[in-house]
N, C-alpha and C positions, 0 to 999 in steps of 0.2 A: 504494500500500500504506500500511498504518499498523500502528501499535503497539499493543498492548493490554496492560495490566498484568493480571496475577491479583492477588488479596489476598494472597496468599504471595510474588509480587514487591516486592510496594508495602513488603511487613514488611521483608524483606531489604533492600532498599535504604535504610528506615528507622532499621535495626541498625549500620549501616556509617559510618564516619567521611563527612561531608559532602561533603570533598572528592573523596572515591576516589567517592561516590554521585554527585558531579556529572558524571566523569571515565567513568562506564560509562551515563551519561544519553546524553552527550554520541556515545559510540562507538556506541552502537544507534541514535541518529539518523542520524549516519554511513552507515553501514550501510543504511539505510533509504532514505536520499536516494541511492546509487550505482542503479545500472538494474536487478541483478540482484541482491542483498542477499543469498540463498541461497549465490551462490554462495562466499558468506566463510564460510558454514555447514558445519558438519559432521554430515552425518546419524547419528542415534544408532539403535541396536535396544536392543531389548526394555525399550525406556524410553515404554510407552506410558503416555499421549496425547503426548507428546515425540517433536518426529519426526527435532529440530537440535538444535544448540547454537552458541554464539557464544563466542569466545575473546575476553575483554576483560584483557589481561597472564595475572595469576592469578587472573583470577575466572573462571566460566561462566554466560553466561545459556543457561539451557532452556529453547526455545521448541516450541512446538506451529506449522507454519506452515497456514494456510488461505486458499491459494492463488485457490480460487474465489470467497471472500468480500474478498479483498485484504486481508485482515489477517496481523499476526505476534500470535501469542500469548504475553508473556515469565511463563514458570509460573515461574522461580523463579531466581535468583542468587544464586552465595553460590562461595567459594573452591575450588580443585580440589581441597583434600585433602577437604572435606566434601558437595560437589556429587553424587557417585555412592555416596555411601550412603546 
């Protein structure tokens, strides 16, 4: 599998203090190099194309996964009070 940033990830992680940005770099690689990576995920509804998300402390990344392409999709990161609205 691999990662794939949107434009709207790449902004968010660009907005954010460096270190906390290296700090959630660092955990979705994580995540990425275990066997099953989904299963740290948690399925979201009615958040389409968003089909997960990933707990990094207080942040969330929303991912879209695309399982038969081997890819993670990360659509967007940003803090849990402002992630779902």
């Amino acid at each position: 599998m691999r990662l794939v940033y949107s434009k709207t990830a790449s902004k968010d992680l660009n907005n954010l203090n460096p270190r906390l940005a290296l700090r959630i770099l660092n955990k979705l690689e994580w995540f990425l190099n275990t066997t099953h990576p989904l299963s740290f995920a948690k399925p979201l509804a009615n958040m389409s194309p968003a089909t997960h998300r990933f707990r990094i402390g207080d942040y969330r990344a929303i991912i879209e996964a695309k399982t038969e392409k081997g890819e993670i999709w990360i659509l967007s990161i940003k803090h849990r009070k402002e992630i779902y609205n």
